[in-house]
C-alpha positions as a printed Julia matrix, in Angstrom:
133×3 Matrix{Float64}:
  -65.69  422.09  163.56
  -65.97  421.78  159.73
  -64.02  418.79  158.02
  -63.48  418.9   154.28
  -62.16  416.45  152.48
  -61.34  416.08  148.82
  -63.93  413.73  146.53
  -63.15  412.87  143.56
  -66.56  412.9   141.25
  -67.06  410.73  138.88
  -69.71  411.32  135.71
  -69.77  409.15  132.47
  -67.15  411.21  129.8
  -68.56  410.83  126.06
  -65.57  408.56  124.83
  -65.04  406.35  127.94
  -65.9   403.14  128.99
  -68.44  404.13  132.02
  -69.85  406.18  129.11
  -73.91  404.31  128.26
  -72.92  401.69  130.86
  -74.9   402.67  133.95
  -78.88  402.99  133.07
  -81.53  404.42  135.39
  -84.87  403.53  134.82
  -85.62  406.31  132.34
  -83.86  405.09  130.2
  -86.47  402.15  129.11
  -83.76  399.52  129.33
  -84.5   396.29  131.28
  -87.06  395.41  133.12
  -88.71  399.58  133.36
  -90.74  398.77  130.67
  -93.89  396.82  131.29
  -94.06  393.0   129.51
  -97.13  393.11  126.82
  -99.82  390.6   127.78
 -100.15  387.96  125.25
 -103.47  387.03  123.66
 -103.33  384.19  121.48
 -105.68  383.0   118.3
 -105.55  379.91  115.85
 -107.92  377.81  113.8
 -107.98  374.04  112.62
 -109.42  372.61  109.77
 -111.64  369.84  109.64
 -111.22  366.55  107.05
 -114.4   368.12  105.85
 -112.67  371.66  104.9
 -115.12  373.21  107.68
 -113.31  375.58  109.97
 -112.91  376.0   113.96
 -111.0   379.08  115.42
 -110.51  381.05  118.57
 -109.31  384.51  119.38
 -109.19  384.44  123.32
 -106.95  382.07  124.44
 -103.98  382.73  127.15
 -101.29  380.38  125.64
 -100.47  378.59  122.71
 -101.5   375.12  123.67
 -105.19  376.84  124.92
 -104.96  378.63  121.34
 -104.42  374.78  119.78
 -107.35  372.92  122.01
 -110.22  375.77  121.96
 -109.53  376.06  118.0
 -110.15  371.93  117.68
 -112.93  372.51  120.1
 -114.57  375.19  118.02
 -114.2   372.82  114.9
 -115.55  369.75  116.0
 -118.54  371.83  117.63
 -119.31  372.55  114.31
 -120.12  369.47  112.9
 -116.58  368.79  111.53
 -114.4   365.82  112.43
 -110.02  364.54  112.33
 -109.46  368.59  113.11
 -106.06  369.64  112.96
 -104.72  373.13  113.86
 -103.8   374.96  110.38
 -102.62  378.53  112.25
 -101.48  380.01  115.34
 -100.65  383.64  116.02
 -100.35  386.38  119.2
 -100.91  389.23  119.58
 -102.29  389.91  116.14
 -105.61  389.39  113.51
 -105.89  386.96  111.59
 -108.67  387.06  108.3
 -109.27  384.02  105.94
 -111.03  384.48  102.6
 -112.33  382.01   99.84
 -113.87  381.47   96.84
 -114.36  379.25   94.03
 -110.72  378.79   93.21
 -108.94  380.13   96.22
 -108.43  380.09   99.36
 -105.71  382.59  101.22
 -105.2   384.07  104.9
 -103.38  386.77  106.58
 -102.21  387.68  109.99
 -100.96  391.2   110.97
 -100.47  393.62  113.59
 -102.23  396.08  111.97
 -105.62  395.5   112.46
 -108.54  393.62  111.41
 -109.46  396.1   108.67
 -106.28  396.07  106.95
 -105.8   392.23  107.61
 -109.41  391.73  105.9
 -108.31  394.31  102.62
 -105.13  392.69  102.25
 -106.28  389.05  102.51
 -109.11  390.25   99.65
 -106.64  391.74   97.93
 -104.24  388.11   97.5
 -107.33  386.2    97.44
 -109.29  387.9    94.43
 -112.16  389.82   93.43
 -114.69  386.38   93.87
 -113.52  385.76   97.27
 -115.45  386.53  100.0
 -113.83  386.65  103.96
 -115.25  383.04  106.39
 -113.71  384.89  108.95
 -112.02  387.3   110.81
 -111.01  388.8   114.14
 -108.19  389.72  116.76
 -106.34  388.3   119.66
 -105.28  391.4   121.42
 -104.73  391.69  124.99
């Protein structure tokens, strides 16, 4: 013995409500999409000018302590943290009469033209590199 009985089915109408509200996981909304690892980077600057930096770190407080680190194993001393960025490059370039840095997404190639490119035709880059994950 068959038994029928009458559902009602329900689908999201373009104009209502329900319509957008419910999301399955294709969708890329919430949590489907994977959290991007974070690499973090910063340098610190030395009373005498000289430079300290890291590209490796796993936090921002790691970025702060390896970058004094790095500075103060380079003969420098009172080393303070200029810069901190994620995720990103970071280029610095000098020269006789200035001194300019960049940070960006994308890449170290463009981050080293475009720092050149603010900085001057006498400037030359002290460093650059990436924190990427």
């Amino acid at each position: 013995m068959v038994l029928l009985s009458p559902l009602t089915a329900v689908a999201q109408q373009a104009g209502t409500p329900e319509y957008n509200s419910v999301y399955l996981p294709a969708h890329g909304v919430g949590d489907t999409a994977a959290p991007r690892p974070v690499k973090w980077g910063a340098w610190a600057k030395g009373a005498d000018r000289n430079l300290g930096w890291t590209f490796s770190a796993n936090s921002e407080e790691e970025a702060r302590a390896l970058a004094i680190e790095d500075c103060e194993a380079r003969g420098s001393y009172d080393c303070k943290v200029s810069q901190t960025f994620f995720n990103a490059c970071a280029a610095i370039a000098a020269g006789p009469t200035a001194r300019r840095y960049q940070i960006s997404t994308k890449g170290e190639r463009f981050t080293r033209r475009e720092v050149l490119k603010d900085c001057g035709a006498d400037c030359k880059i002290v460093f650059a590199g990436c924190a990427y994950p």
